[in-house]
BADO-376100 format. One line per 3 residues: number of its first residue (from 1); their letters; for each residue x, y, z of C-alpha. Coordinates in Angstrom, 2 decimals. Example, Ala and Ser with C-alpha at 12.3 -4.5 7.8 and 13.67 -1.06 7.14 Angstrom:
1	as	12.30 -4.50 7.80; 13.67 -1.06 7.14 .
END
This chain:
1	xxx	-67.65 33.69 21.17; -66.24 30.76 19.39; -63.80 28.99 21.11 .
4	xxx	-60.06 28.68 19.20; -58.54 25.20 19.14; -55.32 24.05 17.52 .
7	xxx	-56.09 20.25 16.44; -53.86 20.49 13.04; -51.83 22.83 11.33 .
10	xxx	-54.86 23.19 9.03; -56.39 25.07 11.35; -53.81 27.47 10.79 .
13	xxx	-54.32 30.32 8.12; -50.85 30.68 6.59; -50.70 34.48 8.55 .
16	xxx	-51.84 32.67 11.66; -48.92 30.45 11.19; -46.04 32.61 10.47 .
19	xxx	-47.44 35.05 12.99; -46.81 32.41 15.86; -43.72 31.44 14.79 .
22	xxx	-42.78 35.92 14.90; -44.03 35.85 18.18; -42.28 33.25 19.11 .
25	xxx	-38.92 34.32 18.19; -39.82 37.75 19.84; -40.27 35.62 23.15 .
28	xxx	-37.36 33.27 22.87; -34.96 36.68 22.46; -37.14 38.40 25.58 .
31	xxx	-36.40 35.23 27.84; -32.36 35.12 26.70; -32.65 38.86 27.64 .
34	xxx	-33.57 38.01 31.13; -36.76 39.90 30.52; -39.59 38.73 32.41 .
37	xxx	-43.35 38.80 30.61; -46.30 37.63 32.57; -49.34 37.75 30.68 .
40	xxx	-51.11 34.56 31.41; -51.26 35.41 35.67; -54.45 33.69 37.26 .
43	xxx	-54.33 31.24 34.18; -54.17 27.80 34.58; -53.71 25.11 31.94 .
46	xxx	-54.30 21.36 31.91; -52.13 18.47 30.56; -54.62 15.57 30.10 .
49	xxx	-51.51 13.09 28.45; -52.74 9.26 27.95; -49.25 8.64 26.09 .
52	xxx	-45.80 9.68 27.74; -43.91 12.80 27.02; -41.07 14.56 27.75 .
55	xxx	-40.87 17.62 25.12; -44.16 18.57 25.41; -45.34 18.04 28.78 .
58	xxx	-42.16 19.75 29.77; -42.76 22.97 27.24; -46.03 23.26 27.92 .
61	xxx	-45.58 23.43 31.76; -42.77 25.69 31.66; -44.04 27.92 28.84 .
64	xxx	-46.94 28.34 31.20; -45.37 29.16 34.49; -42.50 31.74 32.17 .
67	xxx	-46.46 33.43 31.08; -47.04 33.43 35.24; -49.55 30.90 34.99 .
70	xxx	-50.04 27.61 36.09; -50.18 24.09 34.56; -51.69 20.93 36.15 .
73	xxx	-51.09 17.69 34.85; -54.02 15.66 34.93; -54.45 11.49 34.46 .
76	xxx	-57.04 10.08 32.80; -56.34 7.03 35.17; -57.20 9.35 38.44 .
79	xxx	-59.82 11.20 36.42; -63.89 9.77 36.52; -63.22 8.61 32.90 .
82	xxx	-61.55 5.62 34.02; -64.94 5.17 35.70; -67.36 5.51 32.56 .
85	xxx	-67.66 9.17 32.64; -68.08 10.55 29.20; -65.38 12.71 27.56 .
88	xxx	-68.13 15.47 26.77; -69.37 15.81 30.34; -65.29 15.83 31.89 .
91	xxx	-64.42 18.18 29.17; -67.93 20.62 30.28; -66.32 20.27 33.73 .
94	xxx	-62.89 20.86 33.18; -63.70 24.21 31.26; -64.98 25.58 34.10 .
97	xxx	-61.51 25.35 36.37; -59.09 25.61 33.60; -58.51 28.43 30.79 .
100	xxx	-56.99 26.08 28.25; -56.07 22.09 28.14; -53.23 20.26 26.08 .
103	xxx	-54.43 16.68 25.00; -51.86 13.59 24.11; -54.15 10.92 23.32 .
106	xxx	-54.03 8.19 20.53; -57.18 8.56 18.30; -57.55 12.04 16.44 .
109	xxx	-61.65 11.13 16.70; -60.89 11.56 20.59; -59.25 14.52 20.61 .
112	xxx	-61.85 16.22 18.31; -64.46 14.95 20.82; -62.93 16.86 23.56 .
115	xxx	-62.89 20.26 21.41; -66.53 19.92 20.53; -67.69 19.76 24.26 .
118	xxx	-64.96 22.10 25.64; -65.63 25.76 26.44; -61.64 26.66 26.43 .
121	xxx	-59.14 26.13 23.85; -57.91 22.86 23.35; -54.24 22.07 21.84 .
124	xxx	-53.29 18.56 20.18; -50.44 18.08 22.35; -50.48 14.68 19.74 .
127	xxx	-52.66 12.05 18.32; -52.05 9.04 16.05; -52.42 11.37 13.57 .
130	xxx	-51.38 15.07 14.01; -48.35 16.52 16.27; -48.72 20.00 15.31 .
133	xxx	-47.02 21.98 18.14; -43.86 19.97 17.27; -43.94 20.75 13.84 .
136	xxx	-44.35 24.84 14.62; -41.46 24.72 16.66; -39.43 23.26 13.61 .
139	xxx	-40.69 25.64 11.11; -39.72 28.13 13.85; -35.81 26.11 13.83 .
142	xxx	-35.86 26.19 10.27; -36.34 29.74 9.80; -34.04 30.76 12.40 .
145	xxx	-31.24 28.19 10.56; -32.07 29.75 6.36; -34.01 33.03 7.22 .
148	xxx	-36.96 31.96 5.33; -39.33 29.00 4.74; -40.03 29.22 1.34 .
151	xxx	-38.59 27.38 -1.43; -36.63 25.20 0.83; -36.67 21.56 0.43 .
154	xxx	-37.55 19.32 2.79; -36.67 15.22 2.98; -38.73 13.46 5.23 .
157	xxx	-37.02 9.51 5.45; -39.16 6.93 7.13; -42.69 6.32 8.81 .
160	xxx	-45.83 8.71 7.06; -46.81 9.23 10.78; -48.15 11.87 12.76 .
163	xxx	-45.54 13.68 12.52; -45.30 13.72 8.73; -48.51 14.43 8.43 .
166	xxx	-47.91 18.03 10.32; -44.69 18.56 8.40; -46.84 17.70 4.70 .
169	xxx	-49.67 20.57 6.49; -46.82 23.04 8.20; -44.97 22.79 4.53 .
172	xxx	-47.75 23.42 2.54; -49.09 26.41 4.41; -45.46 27.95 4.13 .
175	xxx	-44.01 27.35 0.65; -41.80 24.03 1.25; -41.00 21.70 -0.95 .
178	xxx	-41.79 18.55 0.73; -40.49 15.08 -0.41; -41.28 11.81 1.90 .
181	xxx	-39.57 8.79 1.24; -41.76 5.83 3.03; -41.63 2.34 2.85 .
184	xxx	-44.82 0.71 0.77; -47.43 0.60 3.10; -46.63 2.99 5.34 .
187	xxx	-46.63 6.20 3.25; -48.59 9.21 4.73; -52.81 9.33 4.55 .
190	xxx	-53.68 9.82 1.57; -56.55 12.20 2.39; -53.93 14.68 4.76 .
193	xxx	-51.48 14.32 1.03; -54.99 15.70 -0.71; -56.02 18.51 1.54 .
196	xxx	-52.53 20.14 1.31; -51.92 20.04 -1.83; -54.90 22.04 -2.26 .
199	xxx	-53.37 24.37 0.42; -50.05 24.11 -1.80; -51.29 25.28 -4.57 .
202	xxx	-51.63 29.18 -2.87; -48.30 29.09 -1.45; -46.47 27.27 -4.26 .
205	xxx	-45.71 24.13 -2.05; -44.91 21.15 -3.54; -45.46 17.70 -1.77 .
208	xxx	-44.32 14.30 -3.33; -44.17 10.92 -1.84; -41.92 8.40 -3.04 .
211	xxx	-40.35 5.28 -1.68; -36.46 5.83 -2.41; -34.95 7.83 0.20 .
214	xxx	-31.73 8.88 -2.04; -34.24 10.16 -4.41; -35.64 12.32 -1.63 .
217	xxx	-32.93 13.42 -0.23; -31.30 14.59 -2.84; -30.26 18.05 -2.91 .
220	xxx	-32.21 18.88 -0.09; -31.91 21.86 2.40; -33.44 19.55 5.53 .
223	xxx	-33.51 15.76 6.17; -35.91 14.90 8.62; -36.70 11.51 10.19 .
226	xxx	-38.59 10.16 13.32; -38.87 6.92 15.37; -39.42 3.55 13.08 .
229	xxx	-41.96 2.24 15.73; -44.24 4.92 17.25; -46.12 4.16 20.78 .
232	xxx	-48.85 1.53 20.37; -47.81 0.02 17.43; -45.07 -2.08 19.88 .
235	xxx	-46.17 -5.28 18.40; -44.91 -4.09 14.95; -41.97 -3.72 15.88 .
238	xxx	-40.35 -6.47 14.08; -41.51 -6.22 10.58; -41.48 -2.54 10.97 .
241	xxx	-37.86 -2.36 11.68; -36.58 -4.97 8.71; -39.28 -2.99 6.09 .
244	xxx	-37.29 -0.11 7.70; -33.31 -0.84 7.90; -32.91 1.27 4.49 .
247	xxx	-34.35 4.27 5.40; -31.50 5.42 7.83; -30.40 8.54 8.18 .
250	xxx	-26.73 8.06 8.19; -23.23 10.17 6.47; -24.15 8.19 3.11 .
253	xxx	-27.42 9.94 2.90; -26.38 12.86 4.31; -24.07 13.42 1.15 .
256	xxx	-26.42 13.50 -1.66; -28.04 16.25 0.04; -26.48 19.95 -0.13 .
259	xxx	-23.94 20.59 2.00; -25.43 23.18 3.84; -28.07 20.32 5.11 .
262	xxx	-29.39 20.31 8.46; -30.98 16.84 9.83; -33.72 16.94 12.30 .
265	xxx	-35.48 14.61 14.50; -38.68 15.08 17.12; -36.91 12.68 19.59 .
268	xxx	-36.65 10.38 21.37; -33.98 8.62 18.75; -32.87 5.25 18.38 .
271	xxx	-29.50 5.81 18.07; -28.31 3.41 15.34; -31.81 2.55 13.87 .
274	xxx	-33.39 5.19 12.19; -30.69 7.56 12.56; -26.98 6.99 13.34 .
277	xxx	-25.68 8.52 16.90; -22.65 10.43 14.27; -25.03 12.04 12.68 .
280	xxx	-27.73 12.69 15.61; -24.43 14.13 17.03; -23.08 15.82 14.06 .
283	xxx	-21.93 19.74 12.90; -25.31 19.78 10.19; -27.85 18.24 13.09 .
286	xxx	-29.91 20.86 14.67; -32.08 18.49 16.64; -30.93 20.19 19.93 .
289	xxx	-32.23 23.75 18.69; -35.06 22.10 17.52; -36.25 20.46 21.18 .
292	xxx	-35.15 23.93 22.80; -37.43 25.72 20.37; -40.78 23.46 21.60 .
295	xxx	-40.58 26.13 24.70; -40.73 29.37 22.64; -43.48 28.46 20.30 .
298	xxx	-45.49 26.53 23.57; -45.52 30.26 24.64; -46.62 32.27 21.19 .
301	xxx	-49.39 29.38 20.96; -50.61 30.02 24.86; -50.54 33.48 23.96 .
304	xxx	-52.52 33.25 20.97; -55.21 31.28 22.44; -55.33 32.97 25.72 .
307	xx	-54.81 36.40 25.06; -55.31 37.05 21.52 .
END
């Protein structure tokens, strides 16, 4: 049998995706319930994470042991790769003691080298250039906040990142209208832009890039922004945050959107730099929801891959 990965949300059909995010509001109301639901029992997943996390490691391992499995983070600094061990041979090994492993690693070319030697599902738990898992647990906050995905406009303000990249694939599969407002330079790939569109053009998406964030925001139903300076690019950090200073998400923004707006944000935040702590804090932010959610759709996605 083929083995099921989740790399990017293009991996997704667009039933594949809304189907998750079903399941995993059926599992989020089964856990406030006090229901217990154990299907995973025997299973144990790896988290192989060569960047640091809180959201996800945290989701992942808790989704796990809420399915009665078990997870097991794993170093690649105590692993044989630190010792010239290939990635193909650890990831032959590995899928024989685990039934699934979450990667965090930089290059997207790494991750898609562990997928091609594994023999169990392997989830982009992110790379430089995808974060998919976080973006399905926003689609799943966004739907819970309007009741529907489509037609909704989204305003992404700031860095074409990882993250932006999964929100340009996550709207596109689900009828979004996408606008990202990015300093020159440092708009989204170009070839991720390309794909979706194509995707877009079956779901009547529409995804424009722009540098004015006013112009982006405007009118929308979502504003949506993420760190200035993501890990590894430290030494950026300087120019990135001056090329950056206008594209804060603060009450000035906030107010040429509607005013049923919600603002989101992946965390961590930098209170004060890309968005102001008012706002982070506000009545329209559902950031909170948003982090909660990671735990629910952890689950749907274990599920799928596991048991499906």
């Amino acid at each position: 049998m083929k083995v099921r990965h989740l790399l990017t949300l293009l991996d997704l059909t667009p039933g594949d995706l809304i189907g998750l995010l079903d399941r995993a509001d059926r599992l989020k109301a089964q856990h406030r319930s006090g229901g217990s639901h154990r299907p995973l029992t025997g299973k144990t997943l790896g988290l192989l994470f060569e960047k640091a996390s809180t959201r996800t490691r945290v989701s992942f391992e808790a989704a796990m042991n809420q399915l009665g499995g078990s997870g097991l983070t794993l170093s690649a600094a105590d692993l044989q790769l630190k010792r010239g061990e290939t990635v193909a041979d650890t990831a032959r090994v590995l899928s024989r003691y685990l039934d699934a492993l979450v990667i965090r690693t930089f290059g997207h070319d790494h991750l898609e080298a562990w997928a091609a030697a594994a023999t169990i599902p392997v989830v982009n738990g992110l790379t430089d250039l995808h974060h998919p898992c976080q973006v399905l647990g926003d689609l799943m906050t966004i739907r819970e906040r309007f009741g529907a995905l489509k037609g909704l406009k989204l305003a992404y303000i700031g860095d074409g990142n990882n993250v932006a990249h999964s929100l340009i694939e996550g709207a596109a599969k689900t009828g979004i209208e996408i606008h990202l407002a990015c300093p020159k330079g440092y708009g989204p790939n170009p070839r991720i832009v390309e794909a979706s569109r194509i995707v877009a053009k079956q779901t009547g998406a529409q995804i424009e890039t722009m540098e004015e964030p006013r112009k982006a925001a405007r009118d929308a139903d979502i504003l949506y922004t993420d760190v200035w300076v993501s890990m590894g690019q430290e030494k950026e950090a300087k120019s990135r945050l001056k090329k950056f200073k206008p594209y804060q998400i603060n009450d000035k923004l906030l107010s040429v959107a509607r005013p049923s707006a919600v603002v989101m944000h992946c965390l961590p935040a930098h209170r004060g730099m890309e968005i102001t702590a008012e706002v982070l804090d506000g009545k329209q932010s559902i950031v909170w929801d948003q982090a909660g959610n990671r735990l629910h759709i952890q689950k749907a996605i274990l599920e799928w891959l596991l048991i499906s």
